[in-house]
N, CA, C and O atoms as a GROMACS GRO file, in nm:
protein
  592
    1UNK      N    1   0.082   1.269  -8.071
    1UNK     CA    2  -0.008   1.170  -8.013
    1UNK      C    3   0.071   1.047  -7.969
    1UNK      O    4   0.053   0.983  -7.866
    2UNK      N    5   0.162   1.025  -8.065
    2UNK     CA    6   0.254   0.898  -8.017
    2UNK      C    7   0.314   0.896  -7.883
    2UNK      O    8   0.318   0.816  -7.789
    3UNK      N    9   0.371   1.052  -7.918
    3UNK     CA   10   0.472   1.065  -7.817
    3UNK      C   11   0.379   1.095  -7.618
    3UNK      O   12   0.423   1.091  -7.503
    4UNK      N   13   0.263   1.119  -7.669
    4UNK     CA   14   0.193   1.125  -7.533
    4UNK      C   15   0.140   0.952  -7.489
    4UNK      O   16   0.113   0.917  -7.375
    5UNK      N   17   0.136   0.873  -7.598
    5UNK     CA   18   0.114   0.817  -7.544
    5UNK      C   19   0.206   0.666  -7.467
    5UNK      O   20   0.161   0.567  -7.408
    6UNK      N   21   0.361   0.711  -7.505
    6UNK     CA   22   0.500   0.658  -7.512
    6UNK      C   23   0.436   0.716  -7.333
    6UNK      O   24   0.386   0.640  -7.250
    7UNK      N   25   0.453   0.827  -7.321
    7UNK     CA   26   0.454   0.877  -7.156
    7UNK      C   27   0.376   0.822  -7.082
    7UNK      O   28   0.411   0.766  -6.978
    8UNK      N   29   0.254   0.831  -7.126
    8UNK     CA   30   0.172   0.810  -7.085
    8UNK      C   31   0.162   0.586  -6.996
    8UNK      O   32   0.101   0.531  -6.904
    9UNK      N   33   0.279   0.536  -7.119
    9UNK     CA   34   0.297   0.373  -7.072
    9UNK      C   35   0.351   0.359  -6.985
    9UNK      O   36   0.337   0.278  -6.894
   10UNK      N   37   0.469   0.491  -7.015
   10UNK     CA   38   0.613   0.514  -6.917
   10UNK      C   39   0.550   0.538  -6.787
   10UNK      O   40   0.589   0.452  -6.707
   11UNK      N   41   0.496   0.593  -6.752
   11UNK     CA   42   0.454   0.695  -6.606
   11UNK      C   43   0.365   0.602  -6.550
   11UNK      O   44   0.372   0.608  -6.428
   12UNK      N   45   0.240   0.475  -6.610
   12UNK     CA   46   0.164   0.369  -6.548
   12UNK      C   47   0.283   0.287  -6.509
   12UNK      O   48   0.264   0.251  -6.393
   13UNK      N   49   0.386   0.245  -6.549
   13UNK     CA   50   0.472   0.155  -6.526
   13UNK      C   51   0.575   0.172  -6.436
   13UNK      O   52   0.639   0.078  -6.387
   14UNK      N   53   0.588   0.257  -6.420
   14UNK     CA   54   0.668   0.358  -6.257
   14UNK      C   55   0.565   0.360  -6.164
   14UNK      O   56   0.590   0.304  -6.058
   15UNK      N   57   0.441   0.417  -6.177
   15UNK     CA   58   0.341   0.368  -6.042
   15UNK      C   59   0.319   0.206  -6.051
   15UNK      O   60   0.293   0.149  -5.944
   16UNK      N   61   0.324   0.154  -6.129
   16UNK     CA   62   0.278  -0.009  -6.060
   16UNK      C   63   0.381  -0.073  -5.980
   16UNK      O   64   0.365  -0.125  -5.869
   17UNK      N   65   0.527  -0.061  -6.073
   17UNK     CA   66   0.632  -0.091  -6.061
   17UNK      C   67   0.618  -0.086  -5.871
   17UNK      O   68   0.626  -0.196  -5.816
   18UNK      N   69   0.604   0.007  -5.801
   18UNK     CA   70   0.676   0.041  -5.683
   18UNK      C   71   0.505   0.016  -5.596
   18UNK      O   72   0.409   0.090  -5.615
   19UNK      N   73   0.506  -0.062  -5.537
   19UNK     CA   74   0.318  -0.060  -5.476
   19UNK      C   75   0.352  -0.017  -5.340
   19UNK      O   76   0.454  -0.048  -5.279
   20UNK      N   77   0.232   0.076  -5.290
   20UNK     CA   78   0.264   0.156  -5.191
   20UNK      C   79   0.266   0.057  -5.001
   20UNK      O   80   0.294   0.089  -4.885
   21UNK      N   81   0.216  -0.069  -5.075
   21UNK     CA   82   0.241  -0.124  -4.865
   21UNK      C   83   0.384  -0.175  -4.925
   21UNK      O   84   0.374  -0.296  -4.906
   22UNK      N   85   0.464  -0.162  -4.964
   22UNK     CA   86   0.577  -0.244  -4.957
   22UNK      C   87   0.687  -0.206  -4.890
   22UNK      O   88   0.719  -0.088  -4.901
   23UNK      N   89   0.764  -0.288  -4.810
   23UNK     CA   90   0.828  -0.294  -4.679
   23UNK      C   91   0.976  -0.204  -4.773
   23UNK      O   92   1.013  -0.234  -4.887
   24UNK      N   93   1.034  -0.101  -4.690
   24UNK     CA   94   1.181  -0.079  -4.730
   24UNK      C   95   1.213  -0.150  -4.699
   24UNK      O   96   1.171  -0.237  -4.623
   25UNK      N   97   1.344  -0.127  -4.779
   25UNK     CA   98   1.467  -0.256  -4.766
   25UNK      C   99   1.613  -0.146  -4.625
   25UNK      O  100   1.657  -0.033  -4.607
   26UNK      N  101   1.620  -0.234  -4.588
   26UNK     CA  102   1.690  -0.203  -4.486
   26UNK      C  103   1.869  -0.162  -4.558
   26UNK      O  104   1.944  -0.227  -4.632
   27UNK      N  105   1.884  -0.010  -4.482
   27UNK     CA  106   2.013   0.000  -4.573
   27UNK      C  107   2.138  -0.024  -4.557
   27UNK      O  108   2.179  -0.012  -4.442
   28UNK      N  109   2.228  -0.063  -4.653
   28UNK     CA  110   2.352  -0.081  -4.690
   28UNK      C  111   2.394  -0.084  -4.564
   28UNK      O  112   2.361   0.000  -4.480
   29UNK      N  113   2.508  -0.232  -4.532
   29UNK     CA  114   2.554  -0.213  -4.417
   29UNK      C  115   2.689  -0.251  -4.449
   29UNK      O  116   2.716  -0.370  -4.460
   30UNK      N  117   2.794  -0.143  -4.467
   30UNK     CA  118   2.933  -0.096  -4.524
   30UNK      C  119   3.002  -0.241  -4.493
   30UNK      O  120   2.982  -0.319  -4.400
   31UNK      N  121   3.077  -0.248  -4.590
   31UNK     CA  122   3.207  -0.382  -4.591
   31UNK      C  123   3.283  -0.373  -4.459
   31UNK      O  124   3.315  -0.475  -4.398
   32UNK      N  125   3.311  -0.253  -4.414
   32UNK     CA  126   3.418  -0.249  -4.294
   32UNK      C  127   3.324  -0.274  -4.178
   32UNK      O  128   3.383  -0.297  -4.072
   33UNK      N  129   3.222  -0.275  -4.174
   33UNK     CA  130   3.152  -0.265  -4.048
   33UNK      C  131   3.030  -0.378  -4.055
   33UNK      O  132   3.000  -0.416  -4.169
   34UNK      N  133   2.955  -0.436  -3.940
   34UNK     CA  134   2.907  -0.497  -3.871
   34UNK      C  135   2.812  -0.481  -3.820
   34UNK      O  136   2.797  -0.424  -3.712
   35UNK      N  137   2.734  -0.527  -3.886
   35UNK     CA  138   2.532  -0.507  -3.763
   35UNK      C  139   2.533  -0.576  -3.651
   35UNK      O  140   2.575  -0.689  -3.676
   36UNK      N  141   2.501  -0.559  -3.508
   36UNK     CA  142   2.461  -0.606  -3.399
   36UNK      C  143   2.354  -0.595  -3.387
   36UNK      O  144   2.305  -0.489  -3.426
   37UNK      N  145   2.269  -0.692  -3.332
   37UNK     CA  146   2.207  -0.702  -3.219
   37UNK      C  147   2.208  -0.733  -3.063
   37UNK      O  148   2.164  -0.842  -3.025
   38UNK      N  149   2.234  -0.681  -3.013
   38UNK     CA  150   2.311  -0.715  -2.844
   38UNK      C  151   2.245  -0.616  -2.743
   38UNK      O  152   2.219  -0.496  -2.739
   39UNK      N  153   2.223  -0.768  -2.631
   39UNK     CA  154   2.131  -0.684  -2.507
   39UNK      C  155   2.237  -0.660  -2.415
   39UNK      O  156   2.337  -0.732  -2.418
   40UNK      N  157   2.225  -0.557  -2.326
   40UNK     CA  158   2.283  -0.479  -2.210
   40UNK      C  159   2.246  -0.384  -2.158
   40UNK      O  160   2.142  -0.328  -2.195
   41UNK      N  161   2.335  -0.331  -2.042
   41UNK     CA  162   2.247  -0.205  -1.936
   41UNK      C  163   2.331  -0.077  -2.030
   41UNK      O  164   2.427  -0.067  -2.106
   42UNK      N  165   2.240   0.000  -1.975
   42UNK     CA  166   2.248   0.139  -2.035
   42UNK      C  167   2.314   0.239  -1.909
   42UNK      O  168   2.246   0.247  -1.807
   43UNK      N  169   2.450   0.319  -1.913
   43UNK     CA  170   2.465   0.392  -1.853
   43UNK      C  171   2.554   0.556  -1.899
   43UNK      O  172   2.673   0.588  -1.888
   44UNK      N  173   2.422   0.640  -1.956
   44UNK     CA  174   2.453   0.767  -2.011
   44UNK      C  175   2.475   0.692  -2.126
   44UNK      O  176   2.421   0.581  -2.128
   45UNK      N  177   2.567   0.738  -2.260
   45UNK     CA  178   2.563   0.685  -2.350
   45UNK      C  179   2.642   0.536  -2.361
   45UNK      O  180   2.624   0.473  -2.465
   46UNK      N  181   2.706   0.493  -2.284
   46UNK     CA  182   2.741   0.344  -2.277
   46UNK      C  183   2.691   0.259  -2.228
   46UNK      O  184   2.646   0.271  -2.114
   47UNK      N  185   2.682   0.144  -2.298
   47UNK     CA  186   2.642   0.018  -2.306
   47UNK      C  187   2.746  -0.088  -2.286
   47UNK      O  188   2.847  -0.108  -2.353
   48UNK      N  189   2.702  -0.152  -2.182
   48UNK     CA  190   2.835  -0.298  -2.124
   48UNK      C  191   2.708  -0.407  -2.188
   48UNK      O  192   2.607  -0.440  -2.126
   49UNK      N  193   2.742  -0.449  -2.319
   49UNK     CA  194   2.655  -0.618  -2.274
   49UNK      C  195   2.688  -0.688  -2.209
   49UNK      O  196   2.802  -0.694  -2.162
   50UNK      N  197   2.558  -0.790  -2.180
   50UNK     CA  198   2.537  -0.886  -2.071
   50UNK      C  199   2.666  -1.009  -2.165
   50UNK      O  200   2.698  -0.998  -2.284
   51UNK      N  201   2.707  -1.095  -2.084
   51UNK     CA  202   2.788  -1.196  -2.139
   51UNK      C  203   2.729  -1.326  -2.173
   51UNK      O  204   2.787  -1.413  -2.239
   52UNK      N  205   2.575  -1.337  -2.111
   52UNK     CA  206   2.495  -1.466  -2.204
   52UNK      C  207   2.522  -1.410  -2.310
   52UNK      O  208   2.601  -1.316  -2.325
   53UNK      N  209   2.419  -1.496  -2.438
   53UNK     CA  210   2.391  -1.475  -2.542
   53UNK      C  211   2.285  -1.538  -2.575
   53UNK      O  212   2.273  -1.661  -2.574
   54UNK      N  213   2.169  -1.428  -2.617
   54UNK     CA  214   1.997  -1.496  -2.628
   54UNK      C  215   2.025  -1.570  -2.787
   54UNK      O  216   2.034  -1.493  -2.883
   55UNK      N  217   2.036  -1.694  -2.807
   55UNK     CA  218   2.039  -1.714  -2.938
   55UNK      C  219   1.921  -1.634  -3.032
   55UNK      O  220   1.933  -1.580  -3.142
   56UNK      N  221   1.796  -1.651  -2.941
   56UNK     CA  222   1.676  -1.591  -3.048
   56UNK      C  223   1.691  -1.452  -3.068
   56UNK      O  224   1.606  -1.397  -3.138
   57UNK      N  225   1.795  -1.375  -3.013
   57UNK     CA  226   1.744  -1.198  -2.982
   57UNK      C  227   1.843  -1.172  -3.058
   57UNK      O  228   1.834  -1.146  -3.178
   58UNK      N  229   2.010  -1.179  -2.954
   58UNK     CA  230   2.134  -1.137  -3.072
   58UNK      C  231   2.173  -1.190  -3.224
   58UNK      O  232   2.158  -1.302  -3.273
   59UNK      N  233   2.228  -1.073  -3.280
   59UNK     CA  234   2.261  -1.110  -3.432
   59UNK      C  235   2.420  -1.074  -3.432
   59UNK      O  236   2.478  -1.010  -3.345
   60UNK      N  237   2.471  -1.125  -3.540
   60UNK     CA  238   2.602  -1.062  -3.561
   60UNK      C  239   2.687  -1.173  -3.485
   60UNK      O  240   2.629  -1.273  -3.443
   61UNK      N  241   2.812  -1.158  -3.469
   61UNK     CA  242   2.907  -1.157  -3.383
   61UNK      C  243   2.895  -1.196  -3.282
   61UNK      O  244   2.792  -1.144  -3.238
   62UNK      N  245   2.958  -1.292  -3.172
   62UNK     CA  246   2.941  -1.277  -3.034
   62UNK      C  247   3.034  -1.218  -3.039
   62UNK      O  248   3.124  -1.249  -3.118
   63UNK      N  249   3.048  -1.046  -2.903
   63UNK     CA  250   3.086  -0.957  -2.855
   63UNK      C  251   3.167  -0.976  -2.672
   63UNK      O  252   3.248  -0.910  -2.606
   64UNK      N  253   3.091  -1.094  -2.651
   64UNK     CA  254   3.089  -1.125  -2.457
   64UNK      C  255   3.030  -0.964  -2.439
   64UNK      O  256   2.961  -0.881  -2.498
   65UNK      N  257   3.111  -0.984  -2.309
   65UNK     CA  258   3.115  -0.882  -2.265
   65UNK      C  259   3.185  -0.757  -2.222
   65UNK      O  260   3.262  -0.760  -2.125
   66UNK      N  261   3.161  -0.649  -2.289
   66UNK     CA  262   3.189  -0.542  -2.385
   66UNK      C  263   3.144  -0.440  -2.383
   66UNK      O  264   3.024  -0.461  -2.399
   67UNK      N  265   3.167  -0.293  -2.369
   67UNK     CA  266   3.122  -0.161  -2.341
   67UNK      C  267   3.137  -0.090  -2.496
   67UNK      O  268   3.230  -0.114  -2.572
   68UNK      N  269   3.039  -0.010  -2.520
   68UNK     CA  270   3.014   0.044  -2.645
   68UNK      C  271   2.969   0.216  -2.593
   68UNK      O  272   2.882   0.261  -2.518
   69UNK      N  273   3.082   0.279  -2.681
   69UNK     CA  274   2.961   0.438  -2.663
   69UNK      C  275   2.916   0.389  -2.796
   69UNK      O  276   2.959   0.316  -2.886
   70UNK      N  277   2.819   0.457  -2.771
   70UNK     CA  278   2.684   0.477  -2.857
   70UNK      C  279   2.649   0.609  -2.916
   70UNK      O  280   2.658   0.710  -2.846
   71UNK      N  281   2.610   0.616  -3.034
   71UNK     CA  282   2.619   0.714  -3.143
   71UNK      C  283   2.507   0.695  -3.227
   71UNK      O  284   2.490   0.591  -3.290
   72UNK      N  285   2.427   0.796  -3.229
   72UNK     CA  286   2.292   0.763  -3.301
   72UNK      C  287   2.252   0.938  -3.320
   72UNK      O  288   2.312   1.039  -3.281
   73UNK      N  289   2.096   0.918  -3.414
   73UNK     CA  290   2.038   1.082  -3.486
   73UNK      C  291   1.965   1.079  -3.326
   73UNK      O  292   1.952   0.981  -3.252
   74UNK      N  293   1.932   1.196  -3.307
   74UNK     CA  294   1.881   1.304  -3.167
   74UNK      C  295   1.755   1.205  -3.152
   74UNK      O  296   1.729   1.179  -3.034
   75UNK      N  297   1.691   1.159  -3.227
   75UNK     CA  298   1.579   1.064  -3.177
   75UNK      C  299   1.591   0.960  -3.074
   75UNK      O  300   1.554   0.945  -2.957
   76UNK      N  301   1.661   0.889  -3.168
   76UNK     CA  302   1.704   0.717  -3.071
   76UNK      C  303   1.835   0.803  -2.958
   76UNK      O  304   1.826   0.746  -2.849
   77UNK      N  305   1.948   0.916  -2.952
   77UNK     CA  306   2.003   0.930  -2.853
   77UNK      C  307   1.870   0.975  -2.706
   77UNK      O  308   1.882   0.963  -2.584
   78UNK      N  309   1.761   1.024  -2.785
   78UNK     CA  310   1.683   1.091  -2.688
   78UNK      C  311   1.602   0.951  -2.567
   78UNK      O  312   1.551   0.953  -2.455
   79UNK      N  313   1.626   0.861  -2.657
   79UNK     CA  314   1.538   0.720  -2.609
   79UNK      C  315   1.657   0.650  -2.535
   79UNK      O  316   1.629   0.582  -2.436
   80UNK      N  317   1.793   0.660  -2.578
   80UNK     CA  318   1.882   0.601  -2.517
   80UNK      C  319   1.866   0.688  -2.341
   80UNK      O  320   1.851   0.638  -2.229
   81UNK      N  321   1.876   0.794  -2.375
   81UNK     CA  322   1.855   0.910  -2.218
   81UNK      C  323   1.765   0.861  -2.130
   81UNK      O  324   1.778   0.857  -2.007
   82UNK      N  325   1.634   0.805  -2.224
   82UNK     CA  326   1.546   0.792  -2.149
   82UNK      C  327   1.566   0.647  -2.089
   82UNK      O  328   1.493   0.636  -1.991
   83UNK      N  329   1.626   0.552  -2.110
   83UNK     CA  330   1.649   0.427  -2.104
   83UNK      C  331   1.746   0.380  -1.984
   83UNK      O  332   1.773   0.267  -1.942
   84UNK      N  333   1.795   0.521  -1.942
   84UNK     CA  334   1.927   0.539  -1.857
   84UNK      C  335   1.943   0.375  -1.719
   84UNK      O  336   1.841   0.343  -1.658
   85UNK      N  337   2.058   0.308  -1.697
   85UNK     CA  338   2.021   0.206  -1.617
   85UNK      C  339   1.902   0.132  -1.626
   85UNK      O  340   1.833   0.107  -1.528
   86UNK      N  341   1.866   0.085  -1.781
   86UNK     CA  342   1.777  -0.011  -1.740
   86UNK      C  343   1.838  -0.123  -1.872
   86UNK      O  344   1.925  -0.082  -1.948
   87UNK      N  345   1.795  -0.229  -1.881
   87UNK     CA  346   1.854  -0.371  -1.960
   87UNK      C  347   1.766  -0.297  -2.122
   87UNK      O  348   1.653  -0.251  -2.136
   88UNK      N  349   1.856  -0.310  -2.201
   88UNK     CA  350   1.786  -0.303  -2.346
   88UNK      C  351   1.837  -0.388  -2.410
   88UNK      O  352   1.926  -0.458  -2.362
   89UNK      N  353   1.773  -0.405  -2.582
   89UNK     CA  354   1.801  -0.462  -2.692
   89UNK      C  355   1.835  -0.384  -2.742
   89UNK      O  356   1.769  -0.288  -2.703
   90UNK      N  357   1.934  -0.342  -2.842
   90UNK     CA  358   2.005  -0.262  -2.904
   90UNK      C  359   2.057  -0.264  -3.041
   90UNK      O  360   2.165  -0.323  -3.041
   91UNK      N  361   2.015  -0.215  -3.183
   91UNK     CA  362   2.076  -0.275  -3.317
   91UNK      C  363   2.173  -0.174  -3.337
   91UNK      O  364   2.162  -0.094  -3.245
   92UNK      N  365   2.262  -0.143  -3.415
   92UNK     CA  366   2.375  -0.066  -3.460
   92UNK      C  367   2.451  -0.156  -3.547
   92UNK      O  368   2.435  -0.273  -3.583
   93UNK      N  369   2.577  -0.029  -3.581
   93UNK     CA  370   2.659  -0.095  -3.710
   93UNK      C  371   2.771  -0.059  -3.603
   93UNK      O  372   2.767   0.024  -3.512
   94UNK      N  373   2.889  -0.162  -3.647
   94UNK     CA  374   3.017  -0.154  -3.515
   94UNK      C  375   3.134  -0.166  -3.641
   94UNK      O  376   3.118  -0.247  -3.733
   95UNK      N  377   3.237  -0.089  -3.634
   95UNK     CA  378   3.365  -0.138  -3.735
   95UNK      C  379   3.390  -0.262  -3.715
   95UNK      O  380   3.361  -0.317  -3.609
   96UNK      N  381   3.445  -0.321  -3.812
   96UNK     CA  382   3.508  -0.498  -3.758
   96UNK      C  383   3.618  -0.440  -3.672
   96UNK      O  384   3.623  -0.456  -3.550
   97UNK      N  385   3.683  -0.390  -3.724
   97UNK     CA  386   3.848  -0.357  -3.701
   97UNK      C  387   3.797  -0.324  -3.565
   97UNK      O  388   3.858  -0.405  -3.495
   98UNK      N  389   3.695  -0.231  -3.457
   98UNK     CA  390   3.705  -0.255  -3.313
   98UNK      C  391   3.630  -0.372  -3.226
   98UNK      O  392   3.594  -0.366  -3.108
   99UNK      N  393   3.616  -0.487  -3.323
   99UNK     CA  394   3.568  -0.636  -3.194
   99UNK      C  395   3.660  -0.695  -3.247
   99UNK      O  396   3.643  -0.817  -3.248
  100UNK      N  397   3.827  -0.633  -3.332
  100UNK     CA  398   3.887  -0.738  -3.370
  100UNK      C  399   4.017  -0.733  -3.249
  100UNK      O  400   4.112  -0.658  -3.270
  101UNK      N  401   4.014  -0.802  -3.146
  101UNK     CA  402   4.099  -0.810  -3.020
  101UNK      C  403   4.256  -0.866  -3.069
  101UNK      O  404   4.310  -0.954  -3.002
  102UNK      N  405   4.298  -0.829  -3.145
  102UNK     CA  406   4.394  -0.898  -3.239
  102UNK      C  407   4.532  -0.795  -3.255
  102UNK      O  408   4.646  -0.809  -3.298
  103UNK      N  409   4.441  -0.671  -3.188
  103UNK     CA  410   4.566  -0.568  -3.264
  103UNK      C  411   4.544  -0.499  -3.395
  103UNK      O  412   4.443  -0.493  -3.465
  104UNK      N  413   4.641  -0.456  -3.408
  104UNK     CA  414   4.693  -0.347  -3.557
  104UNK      C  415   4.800  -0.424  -3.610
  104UNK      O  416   4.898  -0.451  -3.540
  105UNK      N  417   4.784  -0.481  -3.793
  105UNK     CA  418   4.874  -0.594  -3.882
  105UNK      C  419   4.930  -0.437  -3.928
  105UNK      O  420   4.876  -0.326  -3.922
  106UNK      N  421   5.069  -0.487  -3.978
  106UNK     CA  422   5.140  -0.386  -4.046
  106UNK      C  423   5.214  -0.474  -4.068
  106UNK      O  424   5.295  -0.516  -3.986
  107UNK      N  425   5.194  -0.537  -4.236
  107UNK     CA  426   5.281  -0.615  -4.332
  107UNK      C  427   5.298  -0.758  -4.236
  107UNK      O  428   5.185  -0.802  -4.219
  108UNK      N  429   5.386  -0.832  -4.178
  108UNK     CA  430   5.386  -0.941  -4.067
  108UNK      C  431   5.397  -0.871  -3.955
  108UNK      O  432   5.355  -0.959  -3.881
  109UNK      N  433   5.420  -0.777  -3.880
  109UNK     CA  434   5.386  -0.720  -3.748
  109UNK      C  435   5.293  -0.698  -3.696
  109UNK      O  436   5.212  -0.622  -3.749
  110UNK      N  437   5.267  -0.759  -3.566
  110UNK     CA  438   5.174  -0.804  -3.543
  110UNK      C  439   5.167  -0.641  -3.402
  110UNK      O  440   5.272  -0.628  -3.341
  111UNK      N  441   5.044  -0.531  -3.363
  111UNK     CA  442   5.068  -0.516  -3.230
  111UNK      C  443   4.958  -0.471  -3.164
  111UNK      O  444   4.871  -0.391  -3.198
  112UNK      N  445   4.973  -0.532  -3.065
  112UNK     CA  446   4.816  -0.586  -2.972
  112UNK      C  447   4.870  -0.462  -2.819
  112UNK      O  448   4.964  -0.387  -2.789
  113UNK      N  449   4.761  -0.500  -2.774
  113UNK     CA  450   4.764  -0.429  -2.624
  113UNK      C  451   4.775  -0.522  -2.496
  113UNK      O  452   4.728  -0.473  -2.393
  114UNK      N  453   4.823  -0.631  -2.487
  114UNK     CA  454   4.801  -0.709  -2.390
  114UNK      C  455   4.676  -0.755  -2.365
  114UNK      O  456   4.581  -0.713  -2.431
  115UNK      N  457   4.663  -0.838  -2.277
  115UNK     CA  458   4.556  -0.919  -2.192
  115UNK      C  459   4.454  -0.773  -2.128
  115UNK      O  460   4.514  -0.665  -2.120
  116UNK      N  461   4.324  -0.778  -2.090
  116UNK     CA  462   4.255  -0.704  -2.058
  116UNK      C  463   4.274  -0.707  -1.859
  116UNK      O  464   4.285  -0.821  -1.814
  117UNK      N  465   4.277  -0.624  -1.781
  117UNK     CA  466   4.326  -0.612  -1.636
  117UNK      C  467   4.146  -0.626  -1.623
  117UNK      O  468   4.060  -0.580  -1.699
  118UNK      N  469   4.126  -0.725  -1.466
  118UNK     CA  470   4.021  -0.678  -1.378
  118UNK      C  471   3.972  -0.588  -1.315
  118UNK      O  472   4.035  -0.489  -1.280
  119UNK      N  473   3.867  -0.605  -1.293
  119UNK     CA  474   3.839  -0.459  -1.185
  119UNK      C  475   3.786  -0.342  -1.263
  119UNK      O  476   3.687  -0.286  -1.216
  120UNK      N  477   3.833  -0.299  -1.367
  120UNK     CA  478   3.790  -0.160  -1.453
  120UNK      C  479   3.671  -0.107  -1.452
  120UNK      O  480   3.642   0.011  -1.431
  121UNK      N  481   3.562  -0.248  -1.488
  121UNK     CA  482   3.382  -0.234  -1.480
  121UNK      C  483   3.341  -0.048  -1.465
  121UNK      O  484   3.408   0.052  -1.436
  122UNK      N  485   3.184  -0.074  -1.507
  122UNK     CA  486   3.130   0.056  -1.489
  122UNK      C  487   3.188   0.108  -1.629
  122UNK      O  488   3.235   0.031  -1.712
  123UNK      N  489   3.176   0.287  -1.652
  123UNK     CA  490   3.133   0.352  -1.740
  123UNK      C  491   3.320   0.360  -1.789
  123UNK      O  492   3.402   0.395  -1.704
  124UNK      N  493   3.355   0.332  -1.900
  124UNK     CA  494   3.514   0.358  -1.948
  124UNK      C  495   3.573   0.468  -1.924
  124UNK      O  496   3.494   0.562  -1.930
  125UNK      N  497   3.723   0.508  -1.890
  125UNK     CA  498   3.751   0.637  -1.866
  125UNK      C  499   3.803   0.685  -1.978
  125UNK      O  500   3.857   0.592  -2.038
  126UNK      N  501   3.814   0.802  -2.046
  126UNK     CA  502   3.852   0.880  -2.141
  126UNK      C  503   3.982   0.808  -2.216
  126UNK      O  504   3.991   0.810  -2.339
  127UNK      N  505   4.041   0.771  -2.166
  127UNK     CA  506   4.161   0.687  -2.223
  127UNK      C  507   4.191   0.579  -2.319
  127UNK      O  508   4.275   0.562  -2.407
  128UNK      N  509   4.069   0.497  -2.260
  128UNK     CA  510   4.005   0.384  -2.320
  128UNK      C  511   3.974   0.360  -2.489
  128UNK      O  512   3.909   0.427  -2.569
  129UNK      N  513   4.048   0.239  -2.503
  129UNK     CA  514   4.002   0.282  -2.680
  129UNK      C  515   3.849   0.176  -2.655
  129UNK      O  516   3.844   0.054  -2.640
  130UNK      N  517   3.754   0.261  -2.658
  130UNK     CA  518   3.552   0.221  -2.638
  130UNK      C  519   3.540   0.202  -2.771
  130UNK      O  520   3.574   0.294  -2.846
  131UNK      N  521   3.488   0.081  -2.825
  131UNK     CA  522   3.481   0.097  -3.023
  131UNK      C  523   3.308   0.176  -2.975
  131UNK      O  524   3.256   0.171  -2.864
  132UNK      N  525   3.256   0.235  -3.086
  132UNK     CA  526   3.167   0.291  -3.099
  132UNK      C  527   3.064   0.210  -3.201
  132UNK      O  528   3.101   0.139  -3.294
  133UNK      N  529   2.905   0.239  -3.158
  133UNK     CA  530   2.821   0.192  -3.212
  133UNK      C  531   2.709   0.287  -3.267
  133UNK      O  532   2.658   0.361  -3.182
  134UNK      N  533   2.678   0.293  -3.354
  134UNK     CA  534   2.588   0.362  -3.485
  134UNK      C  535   2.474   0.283  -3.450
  134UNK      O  536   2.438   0.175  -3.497
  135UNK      N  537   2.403   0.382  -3.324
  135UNK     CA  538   2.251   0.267  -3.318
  135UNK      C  539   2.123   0.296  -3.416
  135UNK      O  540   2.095   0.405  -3.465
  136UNK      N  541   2.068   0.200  -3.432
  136UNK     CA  542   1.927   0.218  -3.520
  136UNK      C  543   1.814   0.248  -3.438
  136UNK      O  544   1.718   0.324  -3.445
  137UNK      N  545   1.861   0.156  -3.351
  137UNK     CA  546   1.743   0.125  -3.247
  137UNK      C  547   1.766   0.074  -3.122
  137UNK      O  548   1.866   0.005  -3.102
  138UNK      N  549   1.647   0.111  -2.992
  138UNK     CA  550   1.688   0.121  -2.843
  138UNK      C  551   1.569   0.055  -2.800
  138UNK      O  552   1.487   0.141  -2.769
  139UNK      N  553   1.515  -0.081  -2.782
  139UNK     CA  554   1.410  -0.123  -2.673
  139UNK      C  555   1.426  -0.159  -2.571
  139UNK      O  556   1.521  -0.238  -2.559
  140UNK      N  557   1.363  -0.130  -2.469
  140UNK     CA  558   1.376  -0.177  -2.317
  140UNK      C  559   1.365  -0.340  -2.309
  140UNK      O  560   1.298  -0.389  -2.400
  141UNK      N  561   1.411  -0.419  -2.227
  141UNK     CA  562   1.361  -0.534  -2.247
  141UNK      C  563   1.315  -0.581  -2.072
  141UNK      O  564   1.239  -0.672  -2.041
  142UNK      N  565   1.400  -0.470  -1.961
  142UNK     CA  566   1.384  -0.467  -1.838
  142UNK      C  567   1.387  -0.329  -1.768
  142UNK      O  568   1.468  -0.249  -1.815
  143UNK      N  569   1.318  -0.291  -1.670
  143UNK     CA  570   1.344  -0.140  -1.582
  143UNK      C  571   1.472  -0.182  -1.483
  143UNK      O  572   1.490  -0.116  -1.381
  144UNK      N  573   1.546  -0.277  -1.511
  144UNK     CA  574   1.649  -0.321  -1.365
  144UNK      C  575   1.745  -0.351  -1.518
  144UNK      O  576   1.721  -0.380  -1.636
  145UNK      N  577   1.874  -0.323  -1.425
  145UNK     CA  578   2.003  -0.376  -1.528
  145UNK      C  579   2.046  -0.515  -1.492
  145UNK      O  580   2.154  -0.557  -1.532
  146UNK      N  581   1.946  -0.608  -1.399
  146UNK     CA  582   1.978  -0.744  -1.380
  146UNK      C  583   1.918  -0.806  -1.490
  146UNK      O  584   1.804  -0.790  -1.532
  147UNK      N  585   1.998  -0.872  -1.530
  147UNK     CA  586   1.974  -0.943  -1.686
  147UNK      C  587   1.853  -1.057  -1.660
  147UNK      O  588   1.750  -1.066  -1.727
  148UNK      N  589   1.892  -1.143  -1.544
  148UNK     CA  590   1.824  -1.250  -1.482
  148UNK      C  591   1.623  -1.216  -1.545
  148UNK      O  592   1.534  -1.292  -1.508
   0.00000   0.00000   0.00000
């Protein structure tokens, strides 16, 4: 009798404990890496953000402007498809180590890639080190990739 009713305290106190409207908590976002929020045009899976910066919209980091492939579960890639050339808002997780324009440290050696060349714009070519973004989420914010 005791012992049913030891369970019986146990098992009310696990349902109260957890009440069913309550908001998840948004998960773990790894030491090496970086949450964004950042608007830009969409072309196939890359993303160039715009080089304003909406104080009220973006989070994280300022990025300027910056091309990201994009990496997400078959849902949000399916919304990115659908999104093709038009202006979105965009959340993801980004490594530090690729918005860090600084190079690769090895003990005091310092080694970088030079200054960035003009002209390149549009979708990156295979060569390109593109840091990649782990999106959560894809909203439209325009049907035109003019930011204006």
């Amino acid at each position: 009798m005791k012992i049913a009713i030891t369970t019986l305290v146990v098992v009310l106190a696990g349902t109260l404990g957890s009440a069913p409207g309550e908001a998840q908590e948004k998960p773990r976002v790894p030491d090496d890496s970086v949450e964004l929020t950042v608007i830009g045009c969409l072309k196939g899976r890359s993303l160039t953000t715009v080089s304003r910066r909406g104080a009220d919209v973006e989070r994280g980091p300022y990025v300027g402007e910056r091309t990201f492939r994009l990496n997400a579960k078959k849902d949000v890639l399916d919304e990115v498809k659908k999104r093709n050339r038009q202006l979105v808002e965009v959340v993801g997780l980004v490594k530090r180590s690729a918005l860090d324009d600084k190079g690769i440290k090895s003990g005091r050696v310092s080694i970088s890639g030079g200054s960035p060349v003009a002209g390149g714009g549009g979708i990156p070519h295979g060569g390109e080190d593109v840091p990649v973004m782990d999106v959560s989420s894809v909203r439209m914010r325009s049907t035109s990739c003019d930011p204006e």
